[in-house]
C-alpha positions as a Markdown table, in Angstrom:
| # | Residue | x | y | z |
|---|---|---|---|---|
| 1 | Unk | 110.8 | 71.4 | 45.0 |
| 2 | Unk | 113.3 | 72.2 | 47.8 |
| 3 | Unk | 112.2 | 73.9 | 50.7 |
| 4 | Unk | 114.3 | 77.3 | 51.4 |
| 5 | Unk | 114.8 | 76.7 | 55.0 |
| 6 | Unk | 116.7 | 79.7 | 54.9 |
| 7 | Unk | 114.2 | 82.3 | 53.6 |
| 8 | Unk | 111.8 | 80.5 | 56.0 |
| 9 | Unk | 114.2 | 81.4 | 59.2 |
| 10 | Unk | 114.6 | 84.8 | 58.2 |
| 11 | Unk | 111.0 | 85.1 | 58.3 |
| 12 | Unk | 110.5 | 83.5 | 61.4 |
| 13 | Unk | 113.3 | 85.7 | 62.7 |
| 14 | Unk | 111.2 | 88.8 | 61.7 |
| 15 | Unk | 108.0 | 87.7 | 62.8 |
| 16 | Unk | 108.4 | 85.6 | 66.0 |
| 17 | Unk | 109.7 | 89.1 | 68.4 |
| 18 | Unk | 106.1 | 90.2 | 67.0 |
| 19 | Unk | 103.7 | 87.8 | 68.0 |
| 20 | Unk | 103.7 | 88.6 | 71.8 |
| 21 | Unk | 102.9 | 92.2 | 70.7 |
| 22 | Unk | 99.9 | 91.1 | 68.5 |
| 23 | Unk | 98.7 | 88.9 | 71.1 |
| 24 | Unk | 99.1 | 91.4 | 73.5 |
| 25 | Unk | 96.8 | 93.9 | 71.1 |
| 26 | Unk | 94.3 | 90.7 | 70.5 |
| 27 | Unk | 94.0 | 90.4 | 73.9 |
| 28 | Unk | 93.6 | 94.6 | 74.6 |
| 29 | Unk | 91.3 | 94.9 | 72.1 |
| 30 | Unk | 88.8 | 92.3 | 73.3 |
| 31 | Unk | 89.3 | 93.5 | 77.1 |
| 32 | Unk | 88.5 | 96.9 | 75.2 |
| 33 | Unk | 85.5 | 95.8 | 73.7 |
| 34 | Unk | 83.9 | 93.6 | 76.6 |
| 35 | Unk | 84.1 | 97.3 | 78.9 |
| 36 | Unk | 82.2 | 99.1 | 75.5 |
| 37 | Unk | 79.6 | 97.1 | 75.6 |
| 38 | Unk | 79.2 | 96.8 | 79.5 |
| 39 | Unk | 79.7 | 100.8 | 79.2 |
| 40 | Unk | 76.6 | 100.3 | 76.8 |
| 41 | Unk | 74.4 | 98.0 | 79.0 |
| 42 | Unk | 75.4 | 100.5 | 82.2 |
| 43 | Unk | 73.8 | 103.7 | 80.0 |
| 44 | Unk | 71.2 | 101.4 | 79.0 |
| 45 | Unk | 70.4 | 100.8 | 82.8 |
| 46 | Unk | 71.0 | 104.1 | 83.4 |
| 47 | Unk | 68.7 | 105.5 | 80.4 |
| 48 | Unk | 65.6 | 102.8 | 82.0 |
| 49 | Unk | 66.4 | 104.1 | 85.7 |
| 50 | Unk | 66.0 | 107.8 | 84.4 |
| 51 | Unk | 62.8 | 107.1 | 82.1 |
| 52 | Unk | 61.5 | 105.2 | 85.3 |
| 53 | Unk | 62.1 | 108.1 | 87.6 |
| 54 | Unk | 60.8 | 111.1 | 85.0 |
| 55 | Unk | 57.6 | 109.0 | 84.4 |
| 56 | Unk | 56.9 | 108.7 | 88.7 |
| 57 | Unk | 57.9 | 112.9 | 88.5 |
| 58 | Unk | 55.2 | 113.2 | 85.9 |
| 59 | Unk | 52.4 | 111.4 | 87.5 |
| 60 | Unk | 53.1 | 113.3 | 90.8 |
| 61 | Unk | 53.2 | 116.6 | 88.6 |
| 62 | Unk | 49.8 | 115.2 | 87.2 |
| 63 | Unk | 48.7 | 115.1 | 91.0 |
| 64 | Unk | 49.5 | 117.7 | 91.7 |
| 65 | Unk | 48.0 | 119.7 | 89.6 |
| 66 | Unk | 44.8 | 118.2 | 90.2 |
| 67 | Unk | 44.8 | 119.0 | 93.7 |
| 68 | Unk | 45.7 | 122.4 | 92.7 |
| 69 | Unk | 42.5 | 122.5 | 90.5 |
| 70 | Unk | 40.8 | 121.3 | 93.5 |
| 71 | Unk | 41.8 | 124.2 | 95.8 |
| 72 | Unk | 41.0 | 126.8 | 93.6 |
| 73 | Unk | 37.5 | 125.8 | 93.7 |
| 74 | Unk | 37.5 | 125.3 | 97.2 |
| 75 | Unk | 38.9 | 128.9 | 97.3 |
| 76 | Unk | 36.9 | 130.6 | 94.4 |
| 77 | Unk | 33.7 | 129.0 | 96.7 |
| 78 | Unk | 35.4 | 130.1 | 100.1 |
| 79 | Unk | 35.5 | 133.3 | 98.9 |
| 80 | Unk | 31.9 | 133.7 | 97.5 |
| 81 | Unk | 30.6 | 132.8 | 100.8 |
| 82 | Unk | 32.9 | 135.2 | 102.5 |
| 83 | Unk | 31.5 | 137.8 | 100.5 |
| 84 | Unk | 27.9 | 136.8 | 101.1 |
| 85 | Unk | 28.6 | 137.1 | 104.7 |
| 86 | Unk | 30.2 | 140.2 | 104.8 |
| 87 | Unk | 27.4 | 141.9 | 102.6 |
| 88 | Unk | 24.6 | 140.1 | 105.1 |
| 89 | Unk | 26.8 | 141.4 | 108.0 |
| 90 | Unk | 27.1 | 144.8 | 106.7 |
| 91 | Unk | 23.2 | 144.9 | 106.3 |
| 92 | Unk | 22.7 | 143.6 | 110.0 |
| 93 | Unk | 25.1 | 146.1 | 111.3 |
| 94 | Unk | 23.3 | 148.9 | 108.8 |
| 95 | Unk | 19.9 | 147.7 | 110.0 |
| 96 | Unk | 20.9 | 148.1 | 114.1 |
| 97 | Unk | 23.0 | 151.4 | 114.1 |
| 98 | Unk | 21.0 | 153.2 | 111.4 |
| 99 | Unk | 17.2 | 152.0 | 112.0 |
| 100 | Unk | 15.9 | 154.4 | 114.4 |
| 101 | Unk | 14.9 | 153.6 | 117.9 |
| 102 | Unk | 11.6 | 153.5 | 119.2 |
């Protein structure tokens, strides 16, 4: 079978000015693809940084909140004995200006 060296140029003629350009697009896409997935592991970075960071916010919320529980005692008990004073100071003062002298 004869070999149509002919054809075969016209083919290479065609193709060859093409190759560059898909190389050049081989070459783009893979450059393309290596910053996707380093896009990917920056967001999965970023993603750990920010589940880190809410998870240190929650426990000091969590803090927080307990020694906000805490005060409120202190202050619910503050003010009972506040209130037990004034009433004990209100008797004493009932007790010297209104008992009457001897």
């Amino acid at each position: 079978m004869p070999v149509p060296w002919k054809l075969i140029g016209a083919l290479l003629r065609f193709v060859a000015p093409t190759v560059p350009e898909i190389i050049a697009t081989v070459k783009a896409l893979k450059k393309e693809q290596q910053r996707e997935k380093t896009q990917v592991d920056d967001t999965a970075l970023r993603l750990q940084e920010l589940e880190r960071r809410i998870a240190a916010q929650l426990q000091l919320i969590e803090q927080l909140t307990n020694q906000i529980v805490t005060l409120e005692k202190a202050l619910a008990w503050t003010t009972w004995a506040a209130l037990f004073a004034l009433v004990l100071a209100l008797i004493a003062l009932g007790v010297v200006f209104l008992m009457p002298t001897r």
